[in-house]
Structure formats: C-alpha cells, structure tokens
C-alpha positions in Angstrom: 10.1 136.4 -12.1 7.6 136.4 -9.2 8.2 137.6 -6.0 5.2 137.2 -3.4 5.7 139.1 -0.3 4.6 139.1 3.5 0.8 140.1 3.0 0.8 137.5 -0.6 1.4 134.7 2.0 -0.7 135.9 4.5 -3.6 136.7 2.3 -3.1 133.5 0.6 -2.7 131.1 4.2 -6.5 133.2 4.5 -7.8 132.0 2.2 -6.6 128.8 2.3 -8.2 128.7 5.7 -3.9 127.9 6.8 -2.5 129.4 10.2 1.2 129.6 9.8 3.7 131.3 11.9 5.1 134.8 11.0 8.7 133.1 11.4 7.9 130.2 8.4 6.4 133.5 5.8 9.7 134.2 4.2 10.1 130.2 3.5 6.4 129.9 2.2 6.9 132.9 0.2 10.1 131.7 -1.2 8.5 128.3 -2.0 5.5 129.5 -3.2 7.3 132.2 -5.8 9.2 129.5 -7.0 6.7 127.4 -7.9 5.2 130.6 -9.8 8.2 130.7 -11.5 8.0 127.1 -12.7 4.5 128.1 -14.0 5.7 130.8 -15.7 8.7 128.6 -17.4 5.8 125.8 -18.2 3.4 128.7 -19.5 6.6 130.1 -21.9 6.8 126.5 -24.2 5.4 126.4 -27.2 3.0 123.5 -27.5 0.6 124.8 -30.9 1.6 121.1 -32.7 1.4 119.5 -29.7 -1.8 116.7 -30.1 -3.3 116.9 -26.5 -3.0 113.4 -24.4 -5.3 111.8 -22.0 -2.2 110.1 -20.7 1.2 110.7 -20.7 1.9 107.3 -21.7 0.8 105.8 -25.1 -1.1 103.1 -23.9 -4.7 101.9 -24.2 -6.9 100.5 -21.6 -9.1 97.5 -21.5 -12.6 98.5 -20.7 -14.8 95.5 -18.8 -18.6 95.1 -20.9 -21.4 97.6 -20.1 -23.8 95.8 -18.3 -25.6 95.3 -15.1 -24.2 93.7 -12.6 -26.8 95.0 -9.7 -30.2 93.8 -8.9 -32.9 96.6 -9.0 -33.2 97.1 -4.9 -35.2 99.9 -4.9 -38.4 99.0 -3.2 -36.2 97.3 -0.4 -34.5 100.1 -0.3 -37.1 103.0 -0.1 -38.9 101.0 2.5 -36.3 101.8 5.3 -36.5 105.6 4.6 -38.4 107.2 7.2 -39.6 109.6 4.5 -40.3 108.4 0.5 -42.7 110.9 -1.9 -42.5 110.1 -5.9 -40.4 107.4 -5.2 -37.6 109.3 -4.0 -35.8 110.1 -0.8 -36.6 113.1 1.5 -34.2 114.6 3.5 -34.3 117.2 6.1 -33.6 120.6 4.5 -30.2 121.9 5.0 -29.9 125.4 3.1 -32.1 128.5 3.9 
C-alpha cells in the first residue's frame, strides 16, 4: 500500500508545473496514493494467456480506399513562402 506524503505532493505539483495550496496536500496525497494503489491491484492480475487487444470491444472497422484525394499544390504553395531553398520551407531558427 502506497502512502505519498507532504513533500511526494509537493515534489510532484513541481514537476507537474501545479501550484496547489498547502490546505488541499493531504487530499491530493490521499487521492493520488489511491490511485497508486489501484495500479498496484491492476499490476497484481495475472494476464500471461491473455491475447493483447487493440480495442476493448471485438469489433472490426471499415477502412475508406487508399488513395489521393488532394491535388499536388506545391508550387502554389512554396510561392507565398517568403523563403524556399531545395524546394522546401525555411524558417527562422528557433534552437541555439
């Protein structure tokens, strides 16, 4: 059984990038070591014969035909960049 405690929530709300007031802590940490718990309890089953599922319903979906639906727009396209080299997009430069 897990019990988080005040600096579990805190270090957690940092992380998360939460602010949350020391009053609501004991309810977050009650909440949130209860749903540990419930992770634990799902983690304990057995599941070695179980076939993995996509779905949790046996059904099968229609899938539409592959094909192209789009006109090629790419020289219409490239000409309202204000900057094209190789036939591709530039953009200004974002990470040092």
């Amino acid at each position: 059984m897990s019990k988080l405690d005040k600096s579990d929530v805190e270090k957690i709300a940092f992380l998360a990038r939460l602010g949350i007031n020391d009053q609501d802590i004991p309810e977050y940490a009650t909440n949130l070591s209860n749903i540990l718990d419930l992770v634990e309890q799902l983690d304990s089953v057995d599941t070695d014969n179980v076939k993995p599922m996509s779905h949790p319903l046996d059904s099968v979906q229609r899938l539409r035909v592959d094909e192209v639906t789009e006109v090629n727009d790419r020289d219409n396209l490239m000409s309202h960049s204000p900057e094209v080299e190789d036939d591709l997009f530039l953009v200004p430069r974002v990470v040092e």
